[in-house]
N, C-alpha and C positions, 0 to 999 in steps of 0.2 A: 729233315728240314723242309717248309713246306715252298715252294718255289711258286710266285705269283706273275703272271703279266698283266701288267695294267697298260690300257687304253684309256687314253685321256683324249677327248671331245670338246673342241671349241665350239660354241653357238653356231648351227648353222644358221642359212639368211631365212631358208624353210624349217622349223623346228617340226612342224605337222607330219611333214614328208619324210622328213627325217628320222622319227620316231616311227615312225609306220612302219619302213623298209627295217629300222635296226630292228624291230619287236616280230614284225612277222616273216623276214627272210634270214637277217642276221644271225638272231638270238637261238635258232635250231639250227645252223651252220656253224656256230659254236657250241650246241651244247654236243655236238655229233664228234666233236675231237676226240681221240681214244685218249684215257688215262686224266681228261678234265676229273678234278674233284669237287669242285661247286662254284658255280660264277656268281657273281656278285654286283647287281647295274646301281650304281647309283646318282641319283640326279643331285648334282648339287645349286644348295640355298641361295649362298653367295658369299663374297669374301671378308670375313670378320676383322679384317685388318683395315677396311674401308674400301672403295671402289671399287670395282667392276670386277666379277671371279673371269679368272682366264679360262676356265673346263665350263663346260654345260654339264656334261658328262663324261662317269668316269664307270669302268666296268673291273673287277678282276677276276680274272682265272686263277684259280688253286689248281696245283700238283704238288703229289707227295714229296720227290723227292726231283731233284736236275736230272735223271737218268731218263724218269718219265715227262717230264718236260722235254727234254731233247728228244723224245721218241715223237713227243705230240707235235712240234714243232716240223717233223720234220714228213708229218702223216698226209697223204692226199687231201684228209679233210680240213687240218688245217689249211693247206695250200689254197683250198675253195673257200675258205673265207677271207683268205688275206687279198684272195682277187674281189671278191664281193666290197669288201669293206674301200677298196682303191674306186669301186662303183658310187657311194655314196658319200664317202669322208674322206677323198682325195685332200691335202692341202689341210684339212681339219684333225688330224686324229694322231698321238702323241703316243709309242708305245716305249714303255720300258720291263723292263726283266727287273724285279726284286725277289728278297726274300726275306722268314722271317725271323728275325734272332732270338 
């Protein structure tokens, strides 16, 4: 069963800056996590239900299974980006653990 974390992104007040740091420090600070299986950034349109989307951006991490999940979680490298990302989307950034049936 494939075990995903999503990060969820409220509009920062700099989108420029923000996208810059996620694409060129972020985005190899995750892809460096052992046992990641494919990340997934997606910028979202907006909200089809009317008004204003809550996310700007949403990303997910794939793992095989919760065993390797728990291993990534618990890897140096992730450690290095849970502090990076507290760098730039302190207050902004929404994670949750899913998976998928």
């Amino acid at each position: 069963m494939t075990v995903k974390l999503l990060a969820m992104y409220r509009r920062p007040d700099d989108v420029d800056a923000f996208l810059t740091h996620y694409r060129d420090v972020h985005v190899p600070l995750i892809e460096a996590v052992p046992g990641l299986a494919k990340l997934v950034v997606n910028r979202v349109d907006g909200d089809l239900m009317g008004g204003p989307a809550p996310y700007f951006l949403i990303a997910e991490l794939h793992f095989a299974d919760e065993t390797i999940f728990e291993a990534a979680m618990a890897s140096p490298e992730n450690r290095s980006a849970g502090k990076d990302v507290m760098t730039f989307a302190k207050g902004l950034v929404t994670m949750l653990k899913v998976h998928e049936d």
